[in-house]
N, CA, C and O of each residue as an XYZ file, in Angstrom:
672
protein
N     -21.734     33.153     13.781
C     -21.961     31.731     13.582
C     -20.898     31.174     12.645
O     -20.756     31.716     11.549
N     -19.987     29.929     13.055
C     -19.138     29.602     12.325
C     -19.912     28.203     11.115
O     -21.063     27.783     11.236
N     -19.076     27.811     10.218
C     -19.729     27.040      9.082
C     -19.840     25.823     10.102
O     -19.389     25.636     11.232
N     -20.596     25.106      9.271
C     -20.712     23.422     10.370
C     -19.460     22.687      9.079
O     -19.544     22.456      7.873
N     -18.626     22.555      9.871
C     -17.584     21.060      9.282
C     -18.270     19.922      8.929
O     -18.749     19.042      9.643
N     -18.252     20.092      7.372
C     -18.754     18.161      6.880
C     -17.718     17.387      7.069
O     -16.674     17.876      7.502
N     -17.813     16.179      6.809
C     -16.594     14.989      7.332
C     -16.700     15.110      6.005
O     -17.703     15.150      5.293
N     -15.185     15.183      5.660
C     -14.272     14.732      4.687
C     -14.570     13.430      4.047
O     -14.824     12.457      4.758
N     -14.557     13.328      2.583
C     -15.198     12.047      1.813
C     -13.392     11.423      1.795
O     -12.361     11.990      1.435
N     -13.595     10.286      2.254
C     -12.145      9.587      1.455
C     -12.314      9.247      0.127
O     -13.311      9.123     -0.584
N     -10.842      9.093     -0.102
C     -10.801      8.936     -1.649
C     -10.151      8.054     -1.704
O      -9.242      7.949     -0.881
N     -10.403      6.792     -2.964
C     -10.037      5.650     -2.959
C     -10.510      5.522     -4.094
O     -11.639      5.642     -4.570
N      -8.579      5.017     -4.857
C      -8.305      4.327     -6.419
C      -8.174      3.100     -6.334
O      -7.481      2.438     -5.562
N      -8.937      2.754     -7.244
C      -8.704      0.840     -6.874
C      -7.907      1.074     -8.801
O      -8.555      1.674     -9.658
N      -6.885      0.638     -9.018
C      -5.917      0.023    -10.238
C      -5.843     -1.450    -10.584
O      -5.505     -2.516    -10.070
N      -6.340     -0.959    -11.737
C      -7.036     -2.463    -12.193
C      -6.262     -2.632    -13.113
O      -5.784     -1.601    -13.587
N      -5.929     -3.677    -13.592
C      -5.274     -4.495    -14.507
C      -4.890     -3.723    -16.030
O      -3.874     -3.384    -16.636
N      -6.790     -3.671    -16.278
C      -6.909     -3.441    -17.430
C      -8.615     -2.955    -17.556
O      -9.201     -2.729    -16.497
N      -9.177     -2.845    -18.535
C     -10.176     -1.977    -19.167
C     -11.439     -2.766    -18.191
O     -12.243     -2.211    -17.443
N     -11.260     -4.589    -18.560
C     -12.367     -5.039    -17.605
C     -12.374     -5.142    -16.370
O     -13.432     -5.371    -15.783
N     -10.942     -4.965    -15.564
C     -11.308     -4.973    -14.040
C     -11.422     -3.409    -13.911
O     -10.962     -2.991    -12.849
N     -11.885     -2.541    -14.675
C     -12.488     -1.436    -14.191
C     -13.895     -1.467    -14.604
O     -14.691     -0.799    -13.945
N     -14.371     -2.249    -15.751
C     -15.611     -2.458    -15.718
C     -16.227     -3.121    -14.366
O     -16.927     -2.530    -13.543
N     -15.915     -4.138    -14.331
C     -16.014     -4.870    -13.168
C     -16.200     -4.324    -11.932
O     -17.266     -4.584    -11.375
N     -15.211     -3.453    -11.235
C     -14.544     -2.790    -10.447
C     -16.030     -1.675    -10.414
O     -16.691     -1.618     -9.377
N     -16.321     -1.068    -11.315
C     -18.017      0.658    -11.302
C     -18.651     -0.806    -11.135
O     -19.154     -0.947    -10.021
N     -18.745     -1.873    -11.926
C     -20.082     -2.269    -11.597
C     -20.293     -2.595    -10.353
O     -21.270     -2.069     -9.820
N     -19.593     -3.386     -9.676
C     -19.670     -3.634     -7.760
C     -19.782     -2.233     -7.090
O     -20.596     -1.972     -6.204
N     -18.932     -1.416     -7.575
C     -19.241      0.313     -6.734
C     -20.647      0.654     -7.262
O     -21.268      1.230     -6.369
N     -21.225      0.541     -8.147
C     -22.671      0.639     -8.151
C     -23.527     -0.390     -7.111
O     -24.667     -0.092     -6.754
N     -22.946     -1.466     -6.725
C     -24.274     -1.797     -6.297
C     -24.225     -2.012     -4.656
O     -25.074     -2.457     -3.883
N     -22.860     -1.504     -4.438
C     -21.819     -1.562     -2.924
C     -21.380     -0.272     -2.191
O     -21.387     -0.064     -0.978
N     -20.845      0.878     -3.602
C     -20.799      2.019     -2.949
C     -21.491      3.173     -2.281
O     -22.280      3.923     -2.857
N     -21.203      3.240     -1.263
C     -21.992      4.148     -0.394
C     -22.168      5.319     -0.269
O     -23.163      5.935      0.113
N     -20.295      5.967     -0.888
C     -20.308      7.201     -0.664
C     -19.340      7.575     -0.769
O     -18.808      8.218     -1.674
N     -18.770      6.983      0.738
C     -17.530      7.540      1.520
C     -16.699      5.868      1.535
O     -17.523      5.203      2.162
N     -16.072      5.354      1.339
C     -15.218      5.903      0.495
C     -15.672      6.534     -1.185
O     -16.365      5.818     -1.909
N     -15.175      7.984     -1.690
C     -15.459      7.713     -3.049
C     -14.321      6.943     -3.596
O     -13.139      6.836     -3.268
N     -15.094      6.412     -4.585
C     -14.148      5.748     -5.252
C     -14.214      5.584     -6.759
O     -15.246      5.492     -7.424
N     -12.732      5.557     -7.281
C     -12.349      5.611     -8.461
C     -11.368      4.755     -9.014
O     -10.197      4.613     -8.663
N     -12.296      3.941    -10.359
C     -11.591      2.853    -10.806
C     -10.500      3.105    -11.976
O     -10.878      3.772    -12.940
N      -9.396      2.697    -11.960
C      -8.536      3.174    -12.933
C      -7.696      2.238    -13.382
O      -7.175      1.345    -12.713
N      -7.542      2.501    -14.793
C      -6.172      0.952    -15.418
C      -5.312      1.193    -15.694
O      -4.951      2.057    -16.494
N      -4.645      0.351    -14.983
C      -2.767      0.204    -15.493
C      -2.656      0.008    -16.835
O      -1.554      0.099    -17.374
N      -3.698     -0.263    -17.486
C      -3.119     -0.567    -18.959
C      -2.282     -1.897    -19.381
O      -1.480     -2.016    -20.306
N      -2.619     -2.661    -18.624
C      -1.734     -4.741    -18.421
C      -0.759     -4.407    -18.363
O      -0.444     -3.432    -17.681
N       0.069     -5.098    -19.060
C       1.636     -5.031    -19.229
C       2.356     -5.356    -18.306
O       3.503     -4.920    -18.210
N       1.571     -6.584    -17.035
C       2.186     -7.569    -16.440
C       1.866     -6.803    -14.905
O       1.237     -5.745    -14.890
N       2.298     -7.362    -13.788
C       2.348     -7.356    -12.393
C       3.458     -6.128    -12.316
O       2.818     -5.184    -11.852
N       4.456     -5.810    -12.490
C       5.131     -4.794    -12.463
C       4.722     -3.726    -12.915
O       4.825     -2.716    -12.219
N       4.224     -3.676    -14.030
C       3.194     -2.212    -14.178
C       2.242     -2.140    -13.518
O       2.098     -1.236    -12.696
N       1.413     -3.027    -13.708
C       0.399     -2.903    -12.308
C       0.261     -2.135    -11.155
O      -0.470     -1.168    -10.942
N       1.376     -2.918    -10.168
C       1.559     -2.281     -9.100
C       2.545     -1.194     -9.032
O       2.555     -0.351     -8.135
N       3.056     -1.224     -9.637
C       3.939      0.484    -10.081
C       2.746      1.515     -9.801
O       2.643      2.359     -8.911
N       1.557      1.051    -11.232
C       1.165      2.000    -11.624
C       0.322      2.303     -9.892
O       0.079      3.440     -9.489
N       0.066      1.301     -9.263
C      -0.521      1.793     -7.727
C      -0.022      2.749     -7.158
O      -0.520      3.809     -6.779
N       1.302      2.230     -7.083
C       2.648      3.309     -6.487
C       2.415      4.059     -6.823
O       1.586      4.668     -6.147
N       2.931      4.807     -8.263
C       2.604      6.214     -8.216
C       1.104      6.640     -8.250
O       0.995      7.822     -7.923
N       0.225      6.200     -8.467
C      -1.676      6.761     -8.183
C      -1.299      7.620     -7.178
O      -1.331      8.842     -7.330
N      -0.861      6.959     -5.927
C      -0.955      7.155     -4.453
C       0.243      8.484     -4.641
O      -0.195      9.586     -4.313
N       1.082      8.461     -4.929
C       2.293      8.933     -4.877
C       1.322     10.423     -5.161
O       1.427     11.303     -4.307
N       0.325     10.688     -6.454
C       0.490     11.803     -7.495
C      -0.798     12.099     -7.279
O      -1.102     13.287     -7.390
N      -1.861     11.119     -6.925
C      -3.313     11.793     -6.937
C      -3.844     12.578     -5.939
O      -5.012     12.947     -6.065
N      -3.274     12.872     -5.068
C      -4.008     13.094     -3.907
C      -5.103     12.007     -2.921
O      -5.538     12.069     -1.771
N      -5.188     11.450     -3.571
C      -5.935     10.332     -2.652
C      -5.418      9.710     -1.588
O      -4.235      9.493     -1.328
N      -6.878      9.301     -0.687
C      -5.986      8.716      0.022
C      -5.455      7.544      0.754
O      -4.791      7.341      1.770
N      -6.094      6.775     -0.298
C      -6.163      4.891     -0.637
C      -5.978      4.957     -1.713
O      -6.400      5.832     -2.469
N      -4.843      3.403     -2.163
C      -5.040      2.928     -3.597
C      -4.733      1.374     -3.254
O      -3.760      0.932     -2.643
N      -5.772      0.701     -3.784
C      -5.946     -1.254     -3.918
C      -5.534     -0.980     -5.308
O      -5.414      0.061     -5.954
N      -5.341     -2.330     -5.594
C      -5.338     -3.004     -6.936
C      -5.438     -4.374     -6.923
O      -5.291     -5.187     -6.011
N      -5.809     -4.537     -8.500
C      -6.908     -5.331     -8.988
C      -6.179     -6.365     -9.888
O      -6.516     -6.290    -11.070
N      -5.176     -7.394     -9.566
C      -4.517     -7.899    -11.000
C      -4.475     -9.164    -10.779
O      -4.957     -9.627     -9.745
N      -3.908     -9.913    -11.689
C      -4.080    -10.989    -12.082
C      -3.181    -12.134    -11.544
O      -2.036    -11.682    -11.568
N      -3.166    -13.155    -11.164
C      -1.952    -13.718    -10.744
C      -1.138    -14.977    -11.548
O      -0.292    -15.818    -11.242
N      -1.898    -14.600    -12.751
C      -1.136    -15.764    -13.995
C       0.914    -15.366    -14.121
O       1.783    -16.168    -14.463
N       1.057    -14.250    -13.805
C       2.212    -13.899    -14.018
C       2.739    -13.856    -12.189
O       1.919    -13.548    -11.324
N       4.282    -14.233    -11.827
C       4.517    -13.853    -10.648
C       4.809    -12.410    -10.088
O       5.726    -11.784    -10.621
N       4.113    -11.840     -9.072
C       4.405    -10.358     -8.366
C       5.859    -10.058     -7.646
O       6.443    -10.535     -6.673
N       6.195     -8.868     -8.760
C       7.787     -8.853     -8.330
C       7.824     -8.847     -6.894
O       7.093     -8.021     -6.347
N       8.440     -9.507     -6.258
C       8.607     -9.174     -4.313
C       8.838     -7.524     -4.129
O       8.118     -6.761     -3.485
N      10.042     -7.197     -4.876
C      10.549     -5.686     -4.714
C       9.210     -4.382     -4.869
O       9.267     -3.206     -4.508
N       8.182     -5.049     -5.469
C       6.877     -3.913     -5.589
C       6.031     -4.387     -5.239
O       4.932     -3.847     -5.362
N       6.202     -5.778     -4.567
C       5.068     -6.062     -3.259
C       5.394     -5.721     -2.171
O       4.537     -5.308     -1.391
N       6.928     -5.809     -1.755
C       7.332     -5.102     -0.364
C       6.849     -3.400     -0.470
O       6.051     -2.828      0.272
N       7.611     -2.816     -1.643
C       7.120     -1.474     -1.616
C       5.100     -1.203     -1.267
O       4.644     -0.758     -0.214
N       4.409     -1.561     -2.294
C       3.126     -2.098     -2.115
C       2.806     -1.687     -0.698
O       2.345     -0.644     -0.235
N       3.213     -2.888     -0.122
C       2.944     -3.207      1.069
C       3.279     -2.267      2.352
O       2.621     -2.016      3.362
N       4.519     -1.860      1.926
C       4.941     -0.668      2.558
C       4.137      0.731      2.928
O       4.076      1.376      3.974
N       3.559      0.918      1.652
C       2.432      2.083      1.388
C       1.688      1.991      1.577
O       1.076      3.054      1.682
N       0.744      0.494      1.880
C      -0.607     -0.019      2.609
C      -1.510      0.510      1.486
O      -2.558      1.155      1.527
N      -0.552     -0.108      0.163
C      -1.711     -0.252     -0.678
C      -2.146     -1.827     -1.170
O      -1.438     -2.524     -1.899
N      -2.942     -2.072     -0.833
C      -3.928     -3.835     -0.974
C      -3.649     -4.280     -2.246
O      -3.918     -3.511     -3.168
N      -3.046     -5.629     -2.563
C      -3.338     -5.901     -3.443
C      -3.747     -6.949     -3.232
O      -3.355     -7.700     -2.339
N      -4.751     -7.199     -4.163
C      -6.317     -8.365     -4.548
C      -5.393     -8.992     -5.917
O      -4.691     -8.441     -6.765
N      -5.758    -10.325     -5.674
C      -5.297    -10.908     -7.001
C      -6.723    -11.623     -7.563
O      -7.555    -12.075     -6.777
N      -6.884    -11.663     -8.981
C      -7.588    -12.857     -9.645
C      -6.715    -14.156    -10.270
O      -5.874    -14.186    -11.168
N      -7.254    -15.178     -9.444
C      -6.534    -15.820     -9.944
C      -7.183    -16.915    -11.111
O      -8.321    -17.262    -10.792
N      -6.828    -17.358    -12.037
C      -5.642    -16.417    -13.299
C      -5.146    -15.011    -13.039
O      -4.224    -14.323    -12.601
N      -6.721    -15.032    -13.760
C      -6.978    -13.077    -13.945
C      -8.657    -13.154    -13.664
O      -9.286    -14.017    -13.052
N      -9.095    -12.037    -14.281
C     -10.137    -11.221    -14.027
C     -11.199    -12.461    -13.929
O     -11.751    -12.867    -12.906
N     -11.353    -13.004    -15.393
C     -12.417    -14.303    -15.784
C     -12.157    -15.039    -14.936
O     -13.147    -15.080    -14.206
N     -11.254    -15.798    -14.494
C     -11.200    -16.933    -13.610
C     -11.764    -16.587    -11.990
O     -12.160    -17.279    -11.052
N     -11.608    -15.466    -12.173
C     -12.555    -14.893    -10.544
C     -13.999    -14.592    -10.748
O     -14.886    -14.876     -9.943
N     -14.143    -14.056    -11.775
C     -15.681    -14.344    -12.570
C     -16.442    -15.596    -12.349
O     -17.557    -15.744    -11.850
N     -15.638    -16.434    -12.808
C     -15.897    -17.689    -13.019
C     -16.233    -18.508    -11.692
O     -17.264    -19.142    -11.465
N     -15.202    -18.359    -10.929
C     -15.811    -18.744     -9.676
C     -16.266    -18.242     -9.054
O     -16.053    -18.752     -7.954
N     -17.103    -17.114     -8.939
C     -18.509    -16.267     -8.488
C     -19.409    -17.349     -9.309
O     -19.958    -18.224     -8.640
N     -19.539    -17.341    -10.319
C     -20.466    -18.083    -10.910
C     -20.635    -19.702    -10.650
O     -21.459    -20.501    -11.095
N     -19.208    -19.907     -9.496
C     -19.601    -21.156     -9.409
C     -19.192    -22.460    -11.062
O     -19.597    -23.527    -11.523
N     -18.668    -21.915    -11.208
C     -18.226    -22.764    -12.601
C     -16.857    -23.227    -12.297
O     -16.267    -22.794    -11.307
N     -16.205    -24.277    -13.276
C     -14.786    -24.510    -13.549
C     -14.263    -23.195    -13.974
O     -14.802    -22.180    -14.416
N     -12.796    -23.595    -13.648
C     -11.953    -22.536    -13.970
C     -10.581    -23.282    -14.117
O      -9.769    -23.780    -13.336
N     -10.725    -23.091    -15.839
C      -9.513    -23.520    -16.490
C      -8.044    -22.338    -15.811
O      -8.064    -21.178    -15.398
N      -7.032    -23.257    -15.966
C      -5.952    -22.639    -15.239
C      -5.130    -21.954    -16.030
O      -4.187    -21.300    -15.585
N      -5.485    -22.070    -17.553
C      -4.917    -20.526    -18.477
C      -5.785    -19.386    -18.182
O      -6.994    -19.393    -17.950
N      -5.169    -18.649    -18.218
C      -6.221    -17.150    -18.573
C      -6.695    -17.361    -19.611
O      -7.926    -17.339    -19.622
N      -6.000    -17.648    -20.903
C      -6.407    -17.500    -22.367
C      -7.968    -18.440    -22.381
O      -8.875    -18.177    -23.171
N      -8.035    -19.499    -21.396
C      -8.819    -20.258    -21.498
C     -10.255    -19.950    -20.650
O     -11.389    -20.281    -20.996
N      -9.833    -19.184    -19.387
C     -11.244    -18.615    -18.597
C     -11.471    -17.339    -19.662
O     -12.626    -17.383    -20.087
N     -10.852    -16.424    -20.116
C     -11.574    -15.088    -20.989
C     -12.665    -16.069    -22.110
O     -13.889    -16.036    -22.243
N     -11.763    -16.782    -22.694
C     -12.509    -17.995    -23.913
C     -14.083    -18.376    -23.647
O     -15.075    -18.298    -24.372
N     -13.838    -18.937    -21.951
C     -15.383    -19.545    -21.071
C     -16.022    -18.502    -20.729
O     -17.248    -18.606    -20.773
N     -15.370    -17.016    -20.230
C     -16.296    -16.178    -19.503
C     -16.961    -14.775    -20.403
O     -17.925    -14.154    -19.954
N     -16.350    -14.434    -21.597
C     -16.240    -13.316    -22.334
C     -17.937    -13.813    -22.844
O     -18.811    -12.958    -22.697
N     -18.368    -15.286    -23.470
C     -19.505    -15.054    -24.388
C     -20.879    -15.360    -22.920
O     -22.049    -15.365    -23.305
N     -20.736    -15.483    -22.088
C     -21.426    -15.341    -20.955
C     -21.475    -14.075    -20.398
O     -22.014    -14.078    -19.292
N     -21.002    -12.720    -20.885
C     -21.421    -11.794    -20.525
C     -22.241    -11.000    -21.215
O     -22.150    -11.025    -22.443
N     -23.398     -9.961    -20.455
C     -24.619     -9.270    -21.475
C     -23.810     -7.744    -22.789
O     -24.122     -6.613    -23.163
N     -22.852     -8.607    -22.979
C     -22.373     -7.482    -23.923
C     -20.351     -7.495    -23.940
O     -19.700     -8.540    -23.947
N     -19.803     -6.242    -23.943
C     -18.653     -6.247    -24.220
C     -17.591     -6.719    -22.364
O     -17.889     -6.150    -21.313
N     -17.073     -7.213    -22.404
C     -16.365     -7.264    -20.960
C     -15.757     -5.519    -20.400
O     -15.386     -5.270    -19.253
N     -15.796     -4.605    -21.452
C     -15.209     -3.328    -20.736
C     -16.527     -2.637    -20.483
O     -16.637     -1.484    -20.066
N     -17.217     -3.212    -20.688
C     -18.491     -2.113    -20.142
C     -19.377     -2.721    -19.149
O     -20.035     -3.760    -19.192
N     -19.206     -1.625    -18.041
C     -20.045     -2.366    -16.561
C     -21.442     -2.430    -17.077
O     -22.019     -2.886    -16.090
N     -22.116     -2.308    -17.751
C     -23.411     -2.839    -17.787
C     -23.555     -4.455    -18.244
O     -24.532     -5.147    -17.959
N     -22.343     -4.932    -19.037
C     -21.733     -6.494    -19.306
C     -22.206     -7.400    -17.675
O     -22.964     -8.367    -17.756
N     -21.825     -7.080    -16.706
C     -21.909     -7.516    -15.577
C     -23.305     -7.619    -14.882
O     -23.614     -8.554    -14.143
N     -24.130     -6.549    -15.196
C     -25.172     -6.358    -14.214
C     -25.766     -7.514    -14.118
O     -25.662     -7.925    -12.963
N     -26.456     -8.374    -14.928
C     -27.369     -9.091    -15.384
C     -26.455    -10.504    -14.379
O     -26.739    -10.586    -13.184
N     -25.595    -11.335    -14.876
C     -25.423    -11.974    -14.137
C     -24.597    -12.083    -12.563
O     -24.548    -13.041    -11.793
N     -24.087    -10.929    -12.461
C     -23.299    -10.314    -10.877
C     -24.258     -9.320    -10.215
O     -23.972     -8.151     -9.957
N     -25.295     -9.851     -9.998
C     -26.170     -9.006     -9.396
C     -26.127     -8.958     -7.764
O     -26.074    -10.044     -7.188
N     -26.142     -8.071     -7.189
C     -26.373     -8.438     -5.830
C     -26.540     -9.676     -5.084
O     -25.715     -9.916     -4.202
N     -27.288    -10.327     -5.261
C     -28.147    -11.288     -4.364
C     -26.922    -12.406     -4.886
O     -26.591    -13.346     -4.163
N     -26.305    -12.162     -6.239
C     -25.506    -13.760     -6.703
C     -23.783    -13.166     -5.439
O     -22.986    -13.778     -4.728
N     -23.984    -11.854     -5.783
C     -22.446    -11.642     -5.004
C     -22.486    -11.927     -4.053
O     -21.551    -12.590     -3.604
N     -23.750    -11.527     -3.113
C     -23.580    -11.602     -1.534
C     -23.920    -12.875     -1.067
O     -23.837    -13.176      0.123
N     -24.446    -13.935     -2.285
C     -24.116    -15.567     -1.971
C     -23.162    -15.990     -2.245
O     -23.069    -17.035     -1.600
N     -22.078    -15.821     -2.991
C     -20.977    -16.494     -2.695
C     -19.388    -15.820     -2.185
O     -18.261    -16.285     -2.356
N     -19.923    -14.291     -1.364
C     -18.460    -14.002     -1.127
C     -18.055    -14.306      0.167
O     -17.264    -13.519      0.687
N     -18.438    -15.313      0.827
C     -18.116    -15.766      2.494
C     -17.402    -16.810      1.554
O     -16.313    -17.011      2.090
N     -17.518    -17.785      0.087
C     -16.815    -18.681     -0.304
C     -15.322    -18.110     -0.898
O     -14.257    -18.700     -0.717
N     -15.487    -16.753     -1.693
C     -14.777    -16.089     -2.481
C     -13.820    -14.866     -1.668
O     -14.297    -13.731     -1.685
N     -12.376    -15.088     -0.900
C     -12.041    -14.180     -0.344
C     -11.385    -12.738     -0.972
O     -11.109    -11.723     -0.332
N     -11.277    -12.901     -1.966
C     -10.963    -11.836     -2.925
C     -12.021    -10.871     -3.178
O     -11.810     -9.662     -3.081
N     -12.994    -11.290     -3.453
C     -14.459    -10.630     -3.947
C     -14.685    -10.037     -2.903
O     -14.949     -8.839     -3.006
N     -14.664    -10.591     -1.686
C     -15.346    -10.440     -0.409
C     -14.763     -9.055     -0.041
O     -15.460     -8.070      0.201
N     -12.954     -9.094     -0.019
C     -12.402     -8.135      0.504
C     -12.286     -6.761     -0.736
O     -11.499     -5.823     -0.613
N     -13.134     -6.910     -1.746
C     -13.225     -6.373     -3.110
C     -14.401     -5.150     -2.521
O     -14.260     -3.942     -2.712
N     -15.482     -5.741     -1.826
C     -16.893     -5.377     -1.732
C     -16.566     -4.894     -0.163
O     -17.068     -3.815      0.152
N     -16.057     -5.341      0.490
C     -15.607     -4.535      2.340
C     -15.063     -3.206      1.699
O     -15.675     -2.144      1.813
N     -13.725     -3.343      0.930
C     -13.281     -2.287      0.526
C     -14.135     -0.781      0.024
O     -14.041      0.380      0.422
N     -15.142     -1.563     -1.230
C     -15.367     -0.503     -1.789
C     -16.943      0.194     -1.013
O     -17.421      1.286     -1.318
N     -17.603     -0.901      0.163
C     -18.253     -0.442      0.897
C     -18.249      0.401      2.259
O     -19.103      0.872      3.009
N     -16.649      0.344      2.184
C     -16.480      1.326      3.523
C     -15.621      0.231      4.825
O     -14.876      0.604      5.731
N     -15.924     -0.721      4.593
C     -15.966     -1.777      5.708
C     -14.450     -1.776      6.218
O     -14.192     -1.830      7.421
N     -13.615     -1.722      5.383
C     -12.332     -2.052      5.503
C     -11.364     -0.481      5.579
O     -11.506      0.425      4.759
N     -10.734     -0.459      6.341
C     -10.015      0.838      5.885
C      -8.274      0.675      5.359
O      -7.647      1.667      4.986
């Protein structure tokens, strides 16, 4: 009798900005992830759109995995030369635009001032605690608020296909 072959789990790094789009990032894989893809949230550590997506580049390049999205901000412009590459490698990139809060913000259906400095300002004391810790999120990004407004929100939407399997 030979072993029975399980199907292979994919693996999938989503590279996030920074500390809160990986908070952000477990908290939706908690309430979206299924399984398969697994997935693992990880930060570039900021330091602009060029590290960012670098840091995608090599994920993919070095982890073995075998997806990498990312998660950044679009207050700063995306070098073309590491969006063509990016793109090349068919790794996704999702922007917030500003950044993280201003995509927050419009989940919540609120204004969204067009500094970053100014959505973190509006969105940081509206969360249940620190912005790097996914339990910050639960309380007001709960299910029922995400899956009402991401047919409005195409970022979020393709945030939650992704980390549910939907999208490959």
């Amino acid at each position: 009798m030979g072993k029975k072959k399980r199907p292979l789990k994919e693996t999938l790094i989503i590279v996030g900005e920074g500390q809160a789009e990986v908070a952000f990032i477990n908290h939706v894989k908690s309430l979206y992830g299924v399984g398969n893809p697994k997935v693992k949230a990880k930060s570039a550590g900021g330091k602009g759109p060029s590290n960012v997506i670098g840091d995608a580049i090599g994920t993919l390049n070095c982890s073995g995995c075998d997806r990498v999205v990312s998660l950044l901000d679009t207050d700063i412009e995306w070098p073309k030369v590491k969006v063509k590459e990016a793109k090349k490698r068919e790794i996704i990139l999702i922007g917030s635009d500003p950044c993280l809060e201003g995509l927050l913000l419009r989940i919540l259906e609120k204004r969204v001032p067009p500094q970053s400095i100014d959505c973190k300002r509006e969105m940081h004391p509206l969360l249940d605690g620190r912005e790097t810790d996914k339990k910050s999120y639960a309380q007001l990004f709960s299910r029922v608020t995400l899956d009402s407004v991401r047919d409005k929100i195409e970022e979020l939407d393709l945030l939650i296909k992704i980390i549910s399997g939907e999208v490959k």
